[in-house]
N, C-alpha and C positions, 0 to 999 in steps of 0.2 A: 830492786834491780829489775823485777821483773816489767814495773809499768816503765820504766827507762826505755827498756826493749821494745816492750809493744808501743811507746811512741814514735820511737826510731822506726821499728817495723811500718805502720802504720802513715808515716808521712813517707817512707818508701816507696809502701803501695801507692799513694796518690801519685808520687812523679811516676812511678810505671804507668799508672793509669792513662796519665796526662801523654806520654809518649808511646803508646802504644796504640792510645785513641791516634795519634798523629800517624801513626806507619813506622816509627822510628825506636826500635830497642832500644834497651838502656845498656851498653854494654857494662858486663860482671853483675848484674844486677844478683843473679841468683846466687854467683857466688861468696855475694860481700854478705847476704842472708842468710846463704848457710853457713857460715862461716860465724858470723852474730848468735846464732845457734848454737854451735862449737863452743863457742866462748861463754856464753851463758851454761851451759850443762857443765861445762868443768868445773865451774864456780858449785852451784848445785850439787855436784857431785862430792867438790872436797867439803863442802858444806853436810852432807849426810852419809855420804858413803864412806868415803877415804878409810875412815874406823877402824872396818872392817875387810874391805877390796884392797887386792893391790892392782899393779897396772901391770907388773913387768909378766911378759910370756913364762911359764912353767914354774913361777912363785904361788903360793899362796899366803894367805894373811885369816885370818880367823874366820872369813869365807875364801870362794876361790877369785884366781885370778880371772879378771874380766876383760884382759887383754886377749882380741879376736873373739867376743863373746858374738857378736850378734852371726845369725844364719849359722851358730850353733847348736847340736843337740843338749838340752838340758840335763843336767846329770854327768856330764861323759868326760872333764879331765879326769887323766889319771891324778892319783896322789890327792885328792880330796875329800873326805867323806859325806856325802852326799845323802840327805834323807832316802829311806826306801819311795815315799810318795813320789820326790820330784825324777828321784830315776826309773820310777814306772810311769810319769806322765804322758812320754810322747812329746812332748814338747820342743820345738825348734826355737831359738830363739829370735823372732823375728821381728823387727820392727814395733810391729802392732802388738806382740809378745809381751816385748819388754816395758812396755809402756803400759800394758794390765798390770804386770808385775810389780811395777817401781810405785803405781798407786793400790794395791790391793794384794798382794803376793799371798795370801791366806785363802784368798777368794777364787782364786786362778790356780793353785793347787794347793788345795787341802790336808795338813797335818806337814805341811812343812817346816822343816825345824826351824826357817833364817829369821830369828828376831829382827823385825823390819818397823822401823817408825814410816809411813805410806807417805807421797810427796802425793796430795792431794790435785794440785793444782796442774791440771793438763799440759799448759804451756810448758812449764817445769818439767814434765815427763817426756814431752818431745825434746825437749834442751839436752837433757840428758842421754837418749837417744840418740841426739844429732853429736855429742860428743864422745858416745859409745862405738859410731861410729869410725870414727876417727882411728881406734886402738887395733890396728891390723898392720901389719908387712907391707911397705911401699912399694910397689914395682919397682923392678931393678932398672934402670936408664941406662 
């Protein structure tokens, strides 16, 4: 899936290129990208996480829920029991955060308890991130 992506991605870039050399945006471009992003990290997601995450706000599942995780403090739902290490880290859950995490989580805080198979592959950890994203409270309209 992933080289699908980076092709898609990749002949993306060229017509941006091509139109942007010209003076002329591509309209939605960045949205149909991140959104390609979105779709790939779910996939990835249910692919190694699902397991253990759930999605829904105030659930947990054999870790916690990771619905509105990101630009949150690490450690901090109620109702999860949480290694002592990750709730003395400090840690915000930030973009570039989670994306340590999802490849390395032993390395980024140390003696933490979450048995983690590491998603090695950068792209992958941004995908995931771009669909980690997604899991927050819509504005009201």
């Amino acid at each position: 899936m992933k080289h699908v992506l980076a092709s898609v991605i990749a002949a993306t870039g060229l017509c941006l290129a091509a139109t942007v050399g010209m003076g002329q945006p591509l309209p939605g471009w960045a949205q149909r990208y991140g959104e390609a992003e979105q779709v790939a990290g779910k996939q990835i997601f249910y692919n190694h996480c699902v397991a253990c995450h759930v999605l829904k706000r105030g659930a947990h599942g054999y870790g916690p829920s990771l619905y509105g995780v990101v630009n949150r403090q690490a450690g901090s739902l109620p109702g999860f029991a949480y290694s002592d290490a990750l709730k003395k880290s400090g840690l915000v859950w930030t973009e570039d955060n989670l994306q340590k995490w999802i490849g390395n989580n032993a390395a980024l805080v140390p003696n933490t308890l979450m048995p983690h198979v590491s998603i090695s592959d950068p792209a992958e950890q941004i995908y995931v991130v771009a669909f980690l994203r997604t899991l927050k409270p819509r504005p009201s309209q």
